[in-house]
KEVO-870287 format. One line per field, with one value per residue: residue number from 1; y negated, x negated, z negated of N, C-alpha, C in turn. Coordinates in Angstrom, 2 decimals. Atoms other than C-alpha are relative to their C-alpha. Layout:
n: (NUM,...) $
n.c2: (Y,...) $
n.c1: (X,...) $
n.c3: (Z,...) $
ca.c2: (Y,...) $
ca.c1: (X,...) $
ca.c3: (Z,...) $
c.c2: (Y,...) $
c.c1: (X,...) $
c.c3: (Z,...) $
END
This chain:
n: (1,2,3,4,5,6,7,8,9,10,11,12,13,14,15,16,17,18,19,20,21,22,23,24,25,26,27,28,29,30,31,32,33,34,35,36,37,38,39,40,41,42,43,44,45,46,47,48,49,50,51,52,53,54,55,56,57,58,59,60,61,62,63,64,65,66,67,68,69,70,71,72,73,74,75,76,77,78,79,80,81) $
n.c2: (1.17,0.78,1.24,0.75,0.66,1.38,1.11,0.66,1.26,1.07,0.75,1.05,1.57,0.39,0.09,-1.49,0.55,-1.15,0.40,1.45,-0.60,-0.92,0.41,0.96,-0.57,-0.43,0.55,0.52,-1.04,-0.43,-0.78,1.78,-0.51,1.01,1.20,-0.21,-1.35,-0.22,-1.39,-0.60,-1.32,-1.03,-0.96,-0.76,-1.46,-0.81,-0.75,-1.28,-0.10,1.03,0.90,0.13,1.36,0.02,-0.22,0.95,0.38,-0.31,0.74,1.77,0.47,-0.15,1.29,1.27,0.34,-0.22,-0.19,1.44,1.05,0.82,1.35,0.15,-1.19,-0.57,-0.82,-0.85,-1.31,-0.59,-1.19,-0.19,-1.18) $
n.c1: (-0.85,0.87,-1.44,-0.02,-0.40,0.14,-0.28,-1.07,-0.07,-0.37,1.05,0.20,-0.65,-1.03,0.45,-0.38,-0.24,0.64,1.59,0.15,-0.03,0.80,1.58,-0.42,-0.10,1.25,1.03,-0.73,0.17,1.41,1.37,0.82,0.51,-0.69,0.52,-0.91,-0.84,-1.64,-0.64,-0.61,-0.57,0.95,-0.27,0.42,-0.89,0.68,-0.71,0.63,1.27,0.57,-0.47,0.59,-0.65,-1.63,-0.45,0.02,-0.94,-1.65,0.10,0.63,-0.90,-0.62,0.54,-0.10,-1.45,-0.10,0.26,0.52,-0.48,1.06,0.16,0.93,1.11,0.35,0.40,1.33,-0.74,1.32,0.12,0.19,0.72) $
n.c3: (0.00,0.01,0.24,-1.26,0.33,-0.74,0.62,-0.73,0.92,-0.66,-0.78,0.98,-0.15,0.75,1.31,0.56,0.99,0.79,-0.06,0.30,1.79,0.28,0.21,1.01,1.05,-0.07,0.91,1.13,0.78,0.34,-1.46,-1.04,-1.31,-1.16,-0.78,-0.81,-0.45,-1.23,0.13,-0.82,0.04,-0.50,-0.48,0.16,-0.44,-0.16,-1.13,0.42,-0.54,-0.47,-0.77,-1.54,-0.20,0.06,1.25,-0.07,-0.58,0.86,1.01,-0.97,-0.25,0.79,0.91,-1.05,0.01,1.55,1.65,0.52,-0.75,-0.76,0.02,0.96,0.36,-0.66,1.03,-1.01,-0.30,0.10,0.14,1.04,0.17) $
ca.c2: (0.00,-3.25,-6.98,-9.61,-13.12,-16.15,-19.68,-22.25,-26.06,-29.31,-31.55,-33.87,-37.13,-35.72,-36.89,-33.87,-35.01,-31.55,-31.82,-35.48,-34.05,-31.53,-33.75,-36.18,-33.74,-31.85,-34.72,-35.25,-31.26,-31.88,-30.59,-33.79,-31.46,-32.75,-35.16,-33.92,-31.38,-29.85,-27.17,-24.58,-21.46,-17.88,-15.06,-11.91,-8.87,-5.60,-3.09,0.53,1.56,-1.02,-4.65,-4.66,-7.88,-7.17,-7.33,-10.57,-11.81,-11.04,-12.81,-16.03,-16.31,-15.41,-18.02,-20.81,-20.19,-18.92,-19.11,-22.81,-25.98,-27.13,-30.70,-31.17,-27.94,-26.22,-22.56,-19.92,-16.07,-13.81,-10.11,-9.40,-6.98) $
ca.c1: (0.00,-1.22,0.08,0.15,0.43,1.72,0.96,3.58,2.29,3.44,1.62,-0.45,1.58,4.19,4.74,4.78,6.94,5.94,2.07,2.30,4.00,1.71,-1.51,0.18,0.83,-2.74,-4.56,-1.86,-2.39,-6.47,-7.70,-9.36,-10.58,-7.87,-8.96,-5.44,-2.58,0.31,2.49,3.41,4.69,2.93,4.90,3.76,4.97,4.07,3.99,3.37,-0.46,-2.81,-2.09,-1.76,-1.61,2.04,2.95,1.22,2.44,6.05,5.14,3.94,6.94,9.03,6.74,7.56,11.53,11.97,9.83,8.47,10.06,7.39,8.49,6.98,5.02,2.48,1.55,-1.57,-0.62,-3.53,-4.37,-4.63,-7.21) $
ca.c3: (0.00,1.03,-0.31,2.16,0.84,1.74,0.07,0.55,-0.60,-0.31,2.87,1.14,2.34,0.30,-2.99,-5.58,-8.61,-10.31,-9.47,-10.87,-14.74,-14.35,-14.31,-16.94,-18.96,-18.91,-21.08,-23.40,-24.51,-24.65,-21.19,-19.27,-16.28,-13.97,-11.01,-9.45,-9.26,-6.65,-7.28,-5.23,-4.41,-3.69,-2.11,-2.37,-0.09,-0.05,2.86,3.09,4.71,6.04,7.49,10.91,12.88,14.05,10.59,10.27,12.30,11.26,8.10,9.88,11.32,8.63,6.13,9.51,9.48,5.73,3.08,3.73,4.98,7.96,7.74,4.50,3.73,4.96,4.33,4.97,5.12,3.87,3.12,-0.63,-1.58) $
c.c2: (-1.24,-1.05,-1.19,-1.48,-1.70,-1.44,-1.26,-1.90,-1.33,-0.48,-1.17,-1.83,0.00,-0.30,1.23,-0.46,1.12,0.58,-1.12,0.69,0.72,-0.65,-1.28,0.66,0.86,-0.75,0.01,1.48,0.13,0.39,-1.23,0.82,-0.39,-0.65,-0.18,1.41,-0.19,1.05,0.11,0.99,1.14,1.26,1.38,1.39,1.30,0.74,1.29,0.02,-1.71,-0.59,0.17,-1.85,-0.17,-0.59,-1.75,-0.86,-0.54,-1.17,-1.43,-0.75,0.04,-1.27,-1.08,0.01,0.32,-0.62,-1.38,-0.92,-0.87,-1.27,-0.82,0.80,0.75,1.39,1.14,1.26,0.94,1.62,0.19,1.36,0.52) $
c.c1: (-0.91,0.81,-0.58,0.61,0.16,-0.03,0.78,-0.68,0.11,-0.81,-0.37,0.54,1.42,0.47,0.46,-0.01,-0.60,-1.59,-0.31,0.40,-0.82,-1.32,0.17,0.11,-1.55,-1.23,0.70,0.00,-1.55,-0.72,0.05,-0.77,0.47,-0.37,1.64,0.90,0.92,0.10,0.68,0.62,-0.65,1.22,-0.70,0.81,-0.58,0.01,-0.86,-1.72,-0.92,0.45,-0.28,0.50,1.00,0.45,-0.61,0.31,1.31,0.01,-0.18,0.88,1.21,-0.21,0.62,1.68,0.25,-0.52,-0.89,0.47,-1.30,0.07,-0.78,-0.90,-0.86,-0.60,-1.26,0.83,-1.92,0.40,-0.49,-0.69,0.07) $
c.c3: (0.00,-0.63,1.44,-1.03,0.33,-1.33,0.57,-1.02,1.00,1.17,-1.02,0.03,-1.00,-1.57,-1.32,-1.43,-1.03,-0.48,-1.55,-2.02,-0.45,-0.94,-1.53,-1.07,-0.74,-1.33,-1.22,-1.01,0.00,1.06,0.65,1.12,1.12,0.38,0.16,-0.39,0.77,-0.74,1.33,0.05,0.64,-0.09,0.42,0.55,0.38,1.25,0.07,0.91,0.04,0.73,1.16,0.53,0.32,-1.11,-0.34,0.17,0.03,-0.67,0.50,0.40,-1.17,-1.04,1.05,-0.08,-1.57,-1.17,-0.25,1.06,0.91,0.46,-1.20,-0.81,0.86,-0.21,0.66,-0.81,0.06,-0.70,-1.58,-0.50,-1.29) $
END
């Protein structure tokens, strides 16, 4: 069984109210490492044997009509070892 995963995050023109609490919130519990944050979303699908690029594929398109809005997101689609 392989996983196959897609990341789904904002484009950076857009403004990311959830990022933004994130990084506000970060000093106020003691961690000062923050320059920056986004949040996003990570999809995770499994499929029986090894990835083929068909299957990739699939997903690519599936992440482009489904699983991320390509007016303001953009997402990469990778092989999880």
């Amino acid at each position: 069984m392989a996983t196959i995963v897609v990341d789904v995050m904002l484009k950076p023109e857009i403004l990311d109210p959830q990022g933004q609490a994130v990084l506000a919130a970060l000093p106020r519990l003691g961690f000062t490492f923050a320059k920056s944050a986004r949040q996003g979303k990570r999809f995770e699908i499994e499929v029986d044997g090894p990835v083929t690029q068909a299957q990739l594929a699939e997903v690519s398109k599936a992440a482009e009509t489904l699983l991320a809005n390509p007016v303001i997101e953009t997402f990469t689609v990778r092989v999880e070892e």
